[in-house]
GUPA-469217 format. One record per residue: residue number from 1; x, y, z of N, C-alpha, C in turn; residue in one letter. Coordinates in steps of 0.02 Angstrom, whole numbers, plus 50000, padded with zeros to 5 digits. Last residue first. Layout:
N
<rec num="NUM" n_x="X" n_y="Y" n_z="Z" ca_x="X" ca_y="Y" ca_z="Z" c_x="X" c_y="Y" c_z="Z" residuo="A"/>
...
% end
This chain:
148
<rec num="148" n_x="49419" n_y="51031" n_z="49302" ca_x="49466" ca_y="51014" ca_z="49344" c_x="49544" c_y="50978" c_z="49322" residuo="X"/>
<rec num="147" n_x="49349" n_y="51124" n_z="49187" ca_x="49356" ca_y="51057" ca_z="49193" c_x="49432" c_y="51048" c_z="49236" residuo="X"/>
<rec num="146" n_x="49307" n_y="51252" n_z="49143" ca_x="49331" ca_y="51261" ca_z="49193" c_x="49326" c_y="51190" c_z="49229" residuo="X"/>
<rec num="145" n_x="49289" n_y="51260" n_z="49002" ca_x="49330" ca_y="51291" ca_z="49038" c_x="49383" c_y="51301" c_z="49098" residuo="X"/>
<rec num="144" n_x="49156" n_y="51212" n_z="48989" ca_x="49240" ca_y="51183" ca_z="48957" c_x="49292" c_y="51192" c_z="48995" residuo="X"/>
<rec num="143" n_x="49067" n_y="51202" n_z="49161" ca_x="49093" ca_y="51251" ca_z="49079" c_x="49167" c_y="51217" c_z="49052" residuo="X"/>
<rec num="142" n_x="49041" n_y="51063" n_z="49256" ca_x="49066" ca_y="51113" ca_z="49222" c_x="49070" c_y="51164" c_z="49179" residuo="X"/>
<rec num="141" n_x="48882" n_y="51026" n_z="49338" ca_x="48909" ca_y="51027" ca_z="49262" c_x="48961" c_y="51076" c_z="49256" residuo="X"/>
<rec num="140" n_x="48766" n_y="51098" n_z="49392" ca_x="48847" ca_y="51063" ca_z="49425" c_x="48885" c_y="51019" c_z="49370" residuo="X"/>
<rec num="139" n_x="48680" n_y="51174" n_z="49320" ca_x="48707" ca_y="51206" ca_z="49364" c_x="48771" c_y="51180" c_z="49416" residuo="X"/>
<rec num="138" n_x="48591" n_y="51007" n_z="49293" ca_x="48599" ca_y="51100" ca_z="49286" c_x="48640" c_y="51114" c_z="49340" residuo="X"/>
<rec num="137" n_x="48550" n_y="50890" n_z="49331" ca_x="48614" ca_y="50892" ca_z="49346" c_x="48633" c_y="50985" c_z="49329" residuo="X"/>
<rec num="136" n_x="48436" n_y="50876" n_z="49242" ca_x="48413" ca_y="50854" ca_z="49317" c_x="48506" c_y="50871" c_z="49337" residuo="X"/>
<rec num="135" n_x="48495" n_y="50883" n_z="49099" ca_x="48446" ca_y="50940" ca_z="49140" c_x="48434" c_y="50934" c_z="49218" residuo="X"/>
<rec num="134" n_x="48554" n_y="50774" n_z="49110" ca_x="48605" ca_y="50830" ca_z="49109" c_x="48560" c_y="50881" c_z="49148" residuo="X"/>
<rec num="133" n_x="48455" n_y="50685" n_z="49100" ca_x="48497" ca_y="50681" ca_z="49157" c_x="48531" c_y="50731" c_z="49167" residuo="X"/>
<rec num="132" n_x="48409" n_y="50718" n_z="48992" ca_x="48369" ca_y="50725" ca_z="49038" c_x="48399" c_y="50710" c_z="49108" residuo="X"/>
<rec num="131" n_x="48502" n_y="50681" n_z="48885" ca_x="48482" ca_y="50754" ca_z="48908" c_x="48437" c_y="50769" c_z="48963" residuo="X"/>
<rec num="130" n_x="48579" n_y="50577" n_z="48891" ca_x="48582" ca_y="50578" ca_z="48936" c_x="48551" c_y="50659" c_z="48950" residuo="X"/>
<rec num="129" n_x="48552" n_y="50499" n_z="48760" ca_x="48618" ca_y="50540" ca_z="48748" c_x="48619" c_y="50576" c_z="48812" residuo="X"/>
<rec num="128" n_x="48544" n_y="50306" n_z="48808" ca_x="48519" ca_y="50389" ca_z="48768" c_x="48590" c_y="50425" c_z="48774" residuo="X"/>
<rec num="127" n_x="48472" n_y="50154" n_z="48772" ca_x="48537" ca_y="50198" ca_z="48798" c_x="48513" c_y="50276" c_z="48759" residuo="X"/>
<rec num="126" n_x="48309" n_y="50110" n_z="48850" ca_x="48366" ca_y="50125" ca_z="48804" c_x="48414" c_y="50163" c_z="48811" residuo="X"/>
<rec num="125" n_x="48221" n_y="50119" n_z="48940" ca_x="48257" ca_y="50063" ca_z="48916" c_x="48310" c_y="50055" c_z="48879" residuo="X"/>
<rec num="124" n_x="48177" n_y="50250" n_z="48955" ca_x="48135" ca_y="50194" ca_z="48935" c_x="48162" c_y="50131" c_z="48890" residuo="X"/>
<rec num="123" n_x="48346" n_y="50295" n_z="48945" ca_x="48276" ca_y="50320" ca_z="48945" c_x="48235" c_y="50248" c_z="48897" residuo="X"/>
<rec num="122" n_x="48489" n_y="50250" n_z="49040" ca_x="48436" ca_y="50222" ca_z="49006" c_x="48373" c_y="50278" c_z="49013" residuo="X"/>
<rec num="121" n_x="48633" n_y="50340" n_z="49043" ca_x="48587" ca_y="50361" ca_z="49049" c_x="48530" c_y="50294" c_z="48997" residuo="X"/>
<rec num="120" n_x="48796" n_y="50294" n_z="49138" ca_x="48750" ca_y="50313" ca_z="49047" c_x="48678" c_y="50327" c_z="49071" residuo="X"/>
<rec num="119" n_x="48939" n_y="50355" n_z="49247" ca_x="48862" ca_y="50339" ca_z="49222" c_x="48832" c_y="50341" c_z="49170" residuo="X"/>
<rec num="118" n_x="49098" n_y="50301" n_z="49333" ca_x="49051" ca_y="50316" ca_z="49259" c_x="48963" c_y="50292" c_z="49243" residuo="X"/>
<rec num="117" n_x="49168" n_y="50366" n_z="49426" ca_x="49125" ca_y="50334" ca_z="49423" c_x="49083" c_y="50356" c_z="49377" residuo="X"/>
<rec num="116" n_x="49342" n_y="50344" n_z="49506" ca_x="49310" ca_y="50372" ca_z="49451" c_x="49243" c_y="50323" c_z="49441" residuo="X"/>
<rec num="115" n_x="49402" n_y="50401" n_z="49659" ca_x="49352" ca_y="50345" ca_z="49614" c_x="49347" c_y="50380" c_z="49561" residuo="X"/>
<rec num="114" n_x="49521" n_y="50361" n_z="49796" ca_x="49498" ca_y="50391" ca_z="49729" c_x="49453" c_y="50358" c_z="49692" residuo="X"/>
<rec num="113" n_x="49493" n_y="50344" n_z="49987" ca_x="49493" ca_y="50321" ca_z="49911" c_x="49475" c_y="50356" c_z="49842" residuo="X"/>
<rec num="112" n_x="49585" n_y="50432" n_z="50076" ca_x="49564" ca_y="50362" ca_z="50080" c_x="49532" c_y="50315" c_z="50023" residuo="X"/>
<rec num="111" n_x="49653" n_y="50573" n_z="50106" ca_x="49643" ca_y="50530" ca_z="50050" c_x="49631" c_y="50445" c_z="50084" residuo="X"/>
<rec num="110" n_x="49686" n_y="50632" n_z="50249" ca_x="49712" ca_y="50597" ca_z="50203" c_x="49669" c_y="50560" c_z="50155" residuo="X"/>
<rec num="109" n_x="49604" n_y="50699" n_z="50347" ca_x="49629" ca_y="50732" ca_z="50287" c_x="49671" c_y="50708" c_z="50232" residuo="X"/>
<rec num="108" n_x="49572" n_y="50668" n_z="50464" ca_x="49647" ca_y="50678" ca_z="50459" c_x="49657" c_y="50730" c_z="50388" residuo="X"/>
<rec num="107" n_x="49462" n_y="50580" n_z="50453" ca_x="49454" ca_y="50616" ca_z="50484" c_x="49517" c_y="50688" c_z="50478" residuo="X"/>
<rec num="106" n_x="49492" n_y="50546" n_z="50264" ca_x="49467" ca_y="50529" ca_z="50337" c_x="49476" c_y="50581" c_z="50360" residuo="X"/>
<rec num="105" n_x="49401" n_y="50554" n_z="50119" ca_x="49441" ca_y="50579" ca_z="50144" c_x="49453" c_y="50554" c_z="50232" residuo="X"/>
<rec num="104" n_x="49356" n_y="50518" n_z="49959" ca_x="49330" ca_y="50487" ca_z="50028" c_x="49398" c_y="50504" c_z="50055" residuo="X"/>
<rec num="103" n_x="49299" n_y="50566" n_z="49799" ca_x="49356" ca_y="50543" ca_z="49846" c_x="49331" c_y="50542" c_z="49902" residuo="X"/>
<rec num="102" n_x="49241" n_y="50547" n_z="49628" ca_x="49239" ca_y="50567" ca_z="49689" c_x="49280" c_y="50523" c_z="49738" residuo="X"/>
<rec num="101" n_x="49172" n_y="50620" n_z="49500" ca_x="49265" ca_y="50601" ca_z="49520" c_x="49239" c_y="50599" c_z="49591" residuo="X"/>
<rec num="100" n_x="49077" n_y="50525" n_z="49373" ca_x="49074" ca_y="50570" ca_z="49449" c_x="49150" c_y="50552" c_z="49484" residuo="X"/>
<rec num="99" n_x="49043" n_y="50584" n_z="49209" ca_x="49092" ca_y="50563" ca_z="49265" c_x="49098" c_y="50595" c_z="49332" residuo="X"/>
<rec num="98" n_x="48914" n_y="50529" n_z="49113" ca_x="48921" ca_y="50570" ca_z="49151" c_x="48980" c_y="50534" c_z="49213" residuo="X"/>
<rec num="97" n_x="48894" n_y="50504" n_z="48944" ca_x="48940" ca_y="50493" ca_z="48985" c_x="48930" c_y="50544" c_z="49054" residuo="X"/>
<rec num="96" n_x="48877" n_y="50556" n_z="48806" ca_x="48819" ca_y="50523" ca_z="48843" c_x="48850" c_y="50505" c_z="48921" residuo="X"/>
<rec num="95" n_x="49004" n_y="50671" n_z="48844" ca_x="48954" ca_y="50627" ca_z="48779" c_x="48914" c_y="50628" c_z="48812" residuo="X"/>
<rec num="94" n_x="49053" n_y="50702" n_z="48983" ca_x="49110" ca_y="50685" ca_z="48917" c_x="49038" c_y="50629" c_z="48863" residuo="X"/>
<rec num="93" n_x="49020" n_y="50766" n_z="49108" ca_x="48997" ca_y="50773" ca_z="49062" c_x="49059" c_y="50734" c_z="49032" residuo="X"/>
<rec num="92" n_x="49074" n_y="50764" n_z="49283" ca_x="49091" ca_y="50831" ca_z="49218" c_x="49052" c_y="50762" c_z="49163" residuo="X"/>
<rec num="91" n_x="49064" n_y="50817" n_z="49454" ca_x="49054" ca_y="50792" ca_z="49404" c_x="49083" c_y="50824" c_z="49354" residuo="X"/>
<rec num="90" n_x="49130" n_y="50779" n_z="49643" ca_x="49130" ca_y="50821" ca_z="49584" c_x="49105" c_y="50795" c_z="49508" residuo="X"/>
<rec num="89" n_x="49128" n_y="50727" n_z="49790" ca_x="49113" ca_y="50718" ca_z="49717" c_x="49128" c_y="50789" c_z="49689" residuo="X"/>
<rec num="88" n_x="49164" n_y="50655" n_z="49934" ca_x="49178" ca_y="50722" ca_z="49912" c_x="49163" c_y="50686" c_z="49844" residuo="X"/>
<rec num="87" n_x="49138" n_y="50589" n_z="50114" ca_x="49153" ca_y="50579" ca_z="50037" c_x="49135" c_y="50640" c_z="50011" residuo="X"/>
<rec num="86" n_x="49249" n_y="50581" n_z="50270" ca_x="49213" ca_y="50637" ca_z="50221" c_x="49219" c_y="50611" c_z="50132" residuo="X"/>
<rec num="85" n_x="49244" n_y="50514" n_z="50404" ca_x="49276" ca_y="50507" ca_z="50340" c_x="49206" c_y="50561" c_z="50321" residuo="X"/>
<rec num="84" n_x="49290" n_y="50417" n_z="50577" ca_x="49235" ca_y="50472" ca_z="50514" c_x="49261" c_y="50474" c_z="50446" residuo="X"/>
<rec num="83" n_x="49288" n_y="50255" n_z="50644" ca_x="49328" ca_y="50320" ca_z="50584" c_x="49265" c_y="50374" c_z="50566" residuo="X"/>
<rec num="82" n_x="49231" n_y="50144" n_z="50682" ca_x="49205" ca_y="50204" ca_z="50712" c_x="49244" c_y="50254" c_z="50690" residuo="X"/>
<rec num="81" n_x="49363" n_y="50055" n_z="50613" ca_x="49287" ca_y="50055" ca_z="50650" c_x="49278" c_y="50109" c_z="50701" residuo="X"/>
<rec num="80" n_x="49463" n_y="50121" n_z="50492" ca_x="49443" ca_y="50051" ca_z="50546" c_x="49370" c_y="50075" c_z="50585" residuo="X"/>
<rec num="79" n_x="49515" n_y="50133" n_z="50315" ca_x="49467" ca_y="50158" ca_z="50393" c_x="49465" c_y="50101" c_z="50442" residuo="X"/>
<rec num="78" n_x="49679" n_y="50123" n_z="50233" ca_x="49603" ca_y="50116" ca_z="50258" c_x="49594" c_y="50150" c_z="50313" residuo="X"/>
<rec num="77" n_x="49705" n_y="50231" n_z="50098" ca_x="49713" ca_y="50218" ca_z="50165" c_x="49670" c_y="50192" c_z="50195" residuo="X"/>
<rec num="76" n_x="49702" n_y="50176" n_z="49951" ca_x="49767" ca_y="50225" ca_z="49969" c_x="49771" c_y="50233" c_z="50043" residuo="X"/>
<rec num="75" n_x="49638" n_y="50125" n_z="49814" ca_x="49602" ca_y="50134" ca_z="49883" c_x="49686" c_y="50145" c_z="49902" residuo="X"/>
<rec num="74" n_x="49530" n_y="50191" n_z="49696" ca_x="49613" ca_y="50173" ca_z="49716" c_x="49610" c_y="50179" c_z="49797" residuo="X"/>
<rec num="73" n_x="49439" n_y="50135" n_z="49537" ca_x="49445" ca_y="50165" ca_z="49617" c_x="49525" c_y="50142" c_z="49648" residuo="X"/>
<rec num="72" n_x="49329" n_y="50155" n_z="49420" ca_x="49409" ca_y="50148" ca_z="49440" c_x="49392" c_y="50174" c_z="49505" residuo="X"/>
<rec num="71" n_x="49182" n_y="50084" n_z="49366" ca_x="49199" ca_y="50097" ca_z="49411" c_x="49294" c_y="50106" c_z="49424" residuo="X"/>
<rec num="70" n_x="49064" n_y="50090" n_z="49245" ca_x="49126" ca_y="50079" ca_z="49225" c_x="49147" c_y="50116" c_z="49307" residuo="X"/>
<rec num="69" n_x="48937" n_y="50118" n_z="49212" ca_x="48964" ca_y="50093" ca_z="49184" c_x="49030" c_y="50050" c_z="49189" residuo="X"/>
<rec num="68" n_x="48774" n_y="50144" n_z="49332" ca_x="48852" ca_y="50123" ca_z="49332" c_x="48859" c_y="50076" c_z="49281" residuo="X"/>
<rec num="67" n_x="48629" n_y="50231" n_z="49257" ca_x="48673" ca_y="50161" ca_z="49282" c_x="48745" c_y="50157" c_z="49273" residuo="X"/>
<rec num="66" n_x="48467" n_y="50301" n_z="49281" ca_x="48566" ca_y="50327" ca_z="49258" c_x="48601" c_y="50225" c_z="49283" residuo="X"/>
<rec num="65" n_x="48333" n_y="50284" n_z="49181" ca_x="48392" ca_y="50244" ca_z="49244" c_x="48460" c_y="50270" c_z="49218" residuo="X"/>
<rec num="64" n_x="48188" n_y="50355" n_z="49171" ca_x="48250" ca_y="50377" ca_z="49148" c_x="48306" c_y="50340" c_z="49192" residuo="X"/>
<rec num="63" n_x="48058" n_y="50355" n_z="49167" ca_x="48089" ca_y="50340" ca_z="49125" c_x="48154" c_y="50328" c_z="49113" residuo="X"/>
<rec num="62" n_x="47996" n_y="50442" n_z="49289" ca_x="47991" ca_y="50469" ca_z="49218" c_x="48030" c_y="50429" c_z="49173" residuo="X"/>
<rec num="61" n_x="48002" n_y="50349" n_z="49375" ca_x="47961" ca_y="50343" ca_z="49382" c_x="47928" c_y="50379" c_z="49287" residuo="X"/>
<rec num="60" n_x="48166" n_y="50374" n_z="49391" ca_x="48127" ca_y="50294" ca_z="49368" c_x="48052" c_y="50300" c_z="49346" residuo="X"/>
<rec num="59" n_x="48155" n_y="50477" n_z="49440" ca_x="48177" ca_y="50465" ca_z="49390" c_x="48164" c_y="50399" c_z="49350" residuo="X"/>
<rec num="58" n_x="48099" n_y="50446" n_z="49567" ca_x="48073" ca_y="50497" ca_z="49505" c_x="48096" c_y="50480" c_z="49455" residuo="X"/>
<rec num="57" n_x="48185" n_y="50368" n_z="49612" ca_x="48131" ca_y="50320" ca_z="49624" c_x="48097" c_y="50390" c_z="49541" residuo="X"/>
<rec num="56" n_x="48311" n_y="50457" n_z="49635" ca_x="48317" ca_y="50376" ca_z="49588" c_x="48239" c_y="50362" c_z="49551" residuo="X"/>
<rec num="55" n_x="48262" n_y="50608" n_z="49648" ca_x="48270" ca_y="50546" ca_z="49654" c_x="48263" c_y="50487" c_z="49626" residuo="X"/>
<rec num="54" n_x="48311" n_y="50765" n_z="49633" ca_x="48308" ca_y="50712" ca_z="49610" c_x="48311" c_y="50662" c_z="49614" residuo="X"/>
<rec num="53" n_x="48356" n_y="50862" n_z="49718" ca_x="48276" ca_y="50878" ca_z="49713" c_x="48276" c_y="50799" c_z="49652" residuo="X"/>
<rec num="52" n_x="48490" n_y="50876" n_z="49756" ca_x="48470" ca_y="50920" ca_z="49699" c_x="48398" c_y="50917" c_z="49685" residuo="X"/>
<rec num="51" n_x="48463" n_y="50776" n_z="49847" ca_x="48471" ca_y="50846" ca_z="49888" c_x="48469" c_y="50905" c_z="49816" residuo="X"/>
<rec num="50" n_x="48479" n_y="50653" n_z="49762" ca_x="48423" ca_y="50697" ca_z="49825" c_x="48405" c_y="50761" c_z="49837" residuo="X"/>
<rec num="49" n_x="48618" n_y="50680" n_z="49738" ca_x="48557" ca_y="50662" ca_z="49683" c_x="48486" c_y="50701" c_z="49716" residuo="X"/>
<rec num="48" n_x="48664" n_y="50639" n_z="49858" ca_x="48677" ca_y="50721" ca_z="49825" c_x="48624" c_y="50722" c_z="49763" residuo="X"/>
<rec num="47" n_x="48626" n_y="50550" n_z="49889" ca_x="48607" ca_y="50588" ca_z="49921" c_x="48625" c_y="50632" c_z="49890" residuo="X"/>
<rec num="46" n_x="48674" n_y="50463" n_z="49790" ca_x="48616" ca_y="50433" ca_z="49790" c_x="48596" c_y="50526" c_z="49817" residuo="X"/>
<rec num="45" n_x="48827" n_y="50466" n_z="49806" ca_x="48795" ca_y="50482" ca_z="49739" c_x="48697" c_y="50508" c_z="49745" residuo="X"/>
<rec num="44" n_x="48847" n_y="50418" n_z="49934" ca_x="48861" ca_y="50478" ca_z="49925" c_x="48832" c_y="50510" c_z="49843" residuo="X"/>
<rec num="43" n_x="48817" n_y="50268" n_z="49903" ca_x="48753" ca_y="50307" ca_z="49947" c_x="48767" c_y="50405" c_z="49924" residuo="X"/>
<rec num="42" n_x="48898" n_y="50266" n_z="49829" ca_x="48853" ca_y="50247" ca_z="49789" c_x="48796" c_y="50272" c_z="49832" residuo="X"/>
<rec num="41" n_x="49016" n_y="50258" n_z="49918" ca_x="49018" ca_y="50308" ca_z="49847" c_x="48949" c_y="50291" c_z="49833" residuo="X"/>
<rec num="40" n_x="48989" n_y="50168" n_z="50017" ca_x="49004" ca_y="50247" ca_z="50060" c_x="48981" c_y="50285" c_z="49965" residuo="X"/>
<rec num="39" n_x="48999" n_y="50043" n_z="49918" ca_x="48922" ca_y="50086" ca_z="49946" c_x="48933" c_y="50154" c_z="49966" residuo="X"/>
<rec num="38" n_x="49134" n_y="50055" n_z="49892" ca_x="49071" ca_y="50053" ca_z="49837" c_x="49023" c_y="50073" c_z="49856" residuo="X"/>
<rec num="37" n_x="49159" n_y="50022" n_z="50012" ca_x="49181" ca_y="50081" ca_z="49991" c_x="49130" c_y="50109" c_z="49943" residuo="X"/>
<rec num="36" n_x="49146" n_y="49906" n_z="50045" ca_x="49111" ca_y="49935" ca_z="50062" c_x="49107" c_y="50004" c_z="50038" residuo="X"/>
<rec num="35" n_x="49227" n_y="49814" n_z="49969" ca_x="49173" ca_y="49838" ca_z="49956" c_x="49135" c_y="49865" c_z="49960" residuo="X"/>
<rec num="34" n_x="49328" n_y="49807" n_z="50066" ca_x="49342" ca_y="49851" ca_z="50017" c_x="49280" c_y="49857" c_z="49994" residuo="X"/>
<rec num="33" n_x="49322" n_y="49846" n_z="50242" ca_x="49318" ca_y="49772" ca_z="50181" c_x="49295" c_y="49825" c_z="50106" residuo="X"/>
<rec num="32" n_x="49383" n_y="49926" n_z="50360" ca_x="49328" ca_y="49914" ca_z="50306" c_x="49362" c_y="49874" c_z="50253" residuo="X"/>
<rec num="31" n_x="49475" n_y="49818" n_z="50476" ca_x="49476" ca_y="49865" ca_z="50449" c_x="49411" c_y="49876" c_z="50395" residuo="X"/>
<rec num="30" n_x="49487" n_y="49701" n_z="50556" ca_x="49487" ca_y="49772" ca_z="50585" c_x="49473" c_y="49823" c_z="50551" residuo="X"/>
<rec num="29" n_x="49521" n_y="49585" n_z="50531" ca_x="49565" ca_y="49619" ca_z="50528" c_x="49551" c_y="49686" c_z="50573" residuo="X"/>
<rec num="28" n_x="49382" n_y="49542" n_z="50485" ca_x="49415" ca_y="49506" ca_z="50532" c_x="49475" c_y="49537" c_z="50558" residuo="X"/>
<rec num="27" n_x="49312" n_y="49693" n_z="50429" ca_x="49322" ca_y="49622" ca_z="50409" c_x="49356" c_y="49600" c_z="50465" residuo="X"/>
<rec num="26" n_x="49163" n_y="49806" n_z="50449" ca_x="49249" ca_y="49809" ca_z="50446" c_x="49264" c_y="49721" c_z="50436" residuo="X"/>
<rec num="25" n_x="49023" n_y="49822" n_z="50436" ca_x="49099" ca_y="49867" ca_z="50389" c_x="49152" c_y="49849" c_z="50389" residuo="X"/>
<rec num="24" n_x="48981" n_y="49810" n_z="50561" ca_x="48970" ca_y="49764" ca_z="50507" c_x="49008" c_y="49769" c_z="50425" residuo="X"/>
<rec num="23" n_x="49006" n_y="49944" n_z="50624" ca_x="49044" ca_y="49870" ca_z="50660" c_x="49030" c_y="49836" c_z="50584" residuo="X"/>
<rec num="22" n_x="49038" n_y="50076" n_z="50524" ca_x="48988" ca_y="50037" ca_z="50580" c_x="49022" c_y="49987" c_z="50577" residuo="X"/>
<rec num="21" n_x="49107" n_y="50246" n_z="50487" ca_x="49111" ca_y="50179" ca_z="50498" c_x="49078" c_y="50124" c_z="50532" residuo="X"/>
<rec num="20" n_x="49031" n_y="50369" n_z="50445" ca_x="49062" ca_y="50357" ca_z="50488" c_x="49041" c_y="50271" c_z="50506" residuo="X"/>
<rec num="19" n_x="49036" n_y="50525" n_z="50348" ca_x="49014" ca_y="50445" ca_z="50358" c_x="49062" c_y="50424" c_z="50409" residuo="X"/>
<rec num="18" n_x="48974" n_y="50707" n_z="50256" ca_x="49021" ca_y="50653" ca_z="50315" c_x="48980" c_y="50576" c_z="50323" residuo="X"/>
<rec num="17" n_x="49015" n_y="50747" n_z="50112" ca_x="48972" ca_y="50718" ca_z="50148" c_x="48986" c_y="50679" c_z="50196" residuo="X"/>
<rec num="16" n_x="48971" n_y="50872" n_z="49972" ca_x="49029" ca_y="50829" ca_z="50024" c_x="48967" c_y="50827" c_z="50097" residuo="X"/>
<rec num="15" n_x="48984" n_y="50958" n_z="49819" ca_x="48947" ca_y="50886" ca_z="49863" c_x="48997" c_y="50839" c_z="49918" residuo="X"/>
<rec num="14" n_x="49068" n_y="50989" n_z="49723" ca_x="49001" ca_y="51012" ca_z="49729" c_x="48968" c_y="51015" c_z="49771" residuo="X"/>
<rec num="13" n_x="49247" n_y="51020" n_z="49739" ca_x="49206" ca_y="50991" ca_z="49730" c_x="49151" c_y="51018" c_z="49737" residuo="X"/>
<rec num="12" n_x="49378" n_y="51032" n_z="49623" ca_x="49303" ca_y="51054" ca_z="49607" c_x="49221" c_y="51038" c_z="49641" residuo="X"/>
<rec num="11" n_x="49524" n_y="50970" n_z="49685" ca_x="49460" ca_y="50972" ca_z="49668" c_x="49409" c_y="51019" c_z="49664" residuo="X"/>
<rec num="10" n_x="49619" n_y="51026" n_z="49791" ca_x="49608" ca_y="51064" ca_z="49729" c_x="49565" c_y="51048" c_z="49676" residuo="X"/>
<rec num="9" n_x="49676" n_y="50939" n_z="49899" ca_x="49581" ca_y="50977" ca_z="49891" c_x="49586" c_y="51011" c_z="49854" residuo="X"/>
<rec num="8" n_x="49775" n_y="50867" n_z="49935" ca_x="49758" ca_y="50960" ca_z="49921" c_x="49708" c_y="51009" c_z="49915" residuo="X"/>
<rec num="7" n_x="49778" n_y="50753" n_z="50080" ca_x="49764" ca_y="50782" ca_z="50011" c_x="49753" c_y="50859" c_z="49992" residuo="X"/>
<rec num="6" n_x="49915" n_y="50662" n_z="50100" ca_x="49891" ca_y="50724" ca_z="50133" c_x="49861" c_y="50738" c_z="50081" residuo="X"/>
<rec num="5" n_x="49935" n_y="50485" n_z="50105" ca_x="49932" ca_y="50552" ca_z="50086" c_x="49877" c_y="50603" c_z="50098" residuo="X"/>
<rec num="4" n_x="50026" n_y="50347" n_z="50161" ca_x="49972" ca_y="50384" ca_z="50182" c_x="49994" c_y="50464" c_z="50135" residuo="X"/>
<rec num="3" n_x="50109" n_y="50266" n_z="50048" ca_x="50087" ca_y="50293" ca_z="50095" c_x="50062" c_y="50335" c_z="50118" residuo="X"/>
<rec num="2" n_x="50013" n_y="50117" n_z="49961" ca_x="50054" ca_y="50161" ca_z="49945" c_x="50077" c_y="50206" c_z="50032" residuo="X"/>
<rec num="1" n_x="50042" n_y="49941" n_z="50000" ca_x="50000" ca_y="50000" ca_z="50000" c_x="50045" c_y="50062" c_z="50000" residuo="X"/>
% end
């Protein structure tokens, strides 16, 4: 494992969100079991989704399933049990493609995991060009410009 790093936070981010480690999280060792990570990112997706006034269940309800394509993640420090940690996103657009960069920080400030998390957009089943996701995402969308 690499060693512990201090992060810069020169991210873009939109959306940050404290978590904090439960007994059924951690593996024989002591520590969170890597999968779990996937959820801390996938709940942190879910609620910022929320909190823009958009939920899974609406979106479903109009047609429209965003779905994990394509997951990179780098896991760099673990947590042990009862850790806080802060997950952090940022998005950007590339096509039909929506990329959520997001990182999970501990209490300390070190980097605990990098993700890249790729979403497509099903409308009524089908792959789309994701305009109805983009519109439900207004306003946290980069400008060209200003892509991290």
């Amino acid at each position: 494992m690499e060693p512990e790093k201090k992060a810069l936070r020169k991210e873009p981010y939109i959306y940050e969100m404290p978590l904090k480690v439960r007994d059924y999280e951690v593996d024989s060792q002591g520590i969170v079991n890597n999968a779990n990570y996937l959820h801390y990112l996938e709940h942190t997706r879910h609620e910022f989704c929320q909190e823009r006034g958009v939920s899974f269940r609406d979106m479903q309800r109009d047609g429209i399933d965003p779905v994990v394509s394509k997951i990179e993640i780098s896991y760099l420090t673990p947590l042990r049990l009862a850790e806080t940690m802060t997950s952090c996103l940022w998005l950007e657009r590339k096509g039909a493609r929506f990329v959520f960069h997001q990182d999970i920080f501990n209490a300390s400030g070190k980097y605990v995991v990098k993700a890249l998390v790729t979403i497509v957009a099903l409308e009524n089943g089908r792959l789309s060009r994701g305009e109805q996701l983009a519109a439900a995402f207004a306003g946290c969308l980069p400008k060209p410009d200003e892509k991290g």
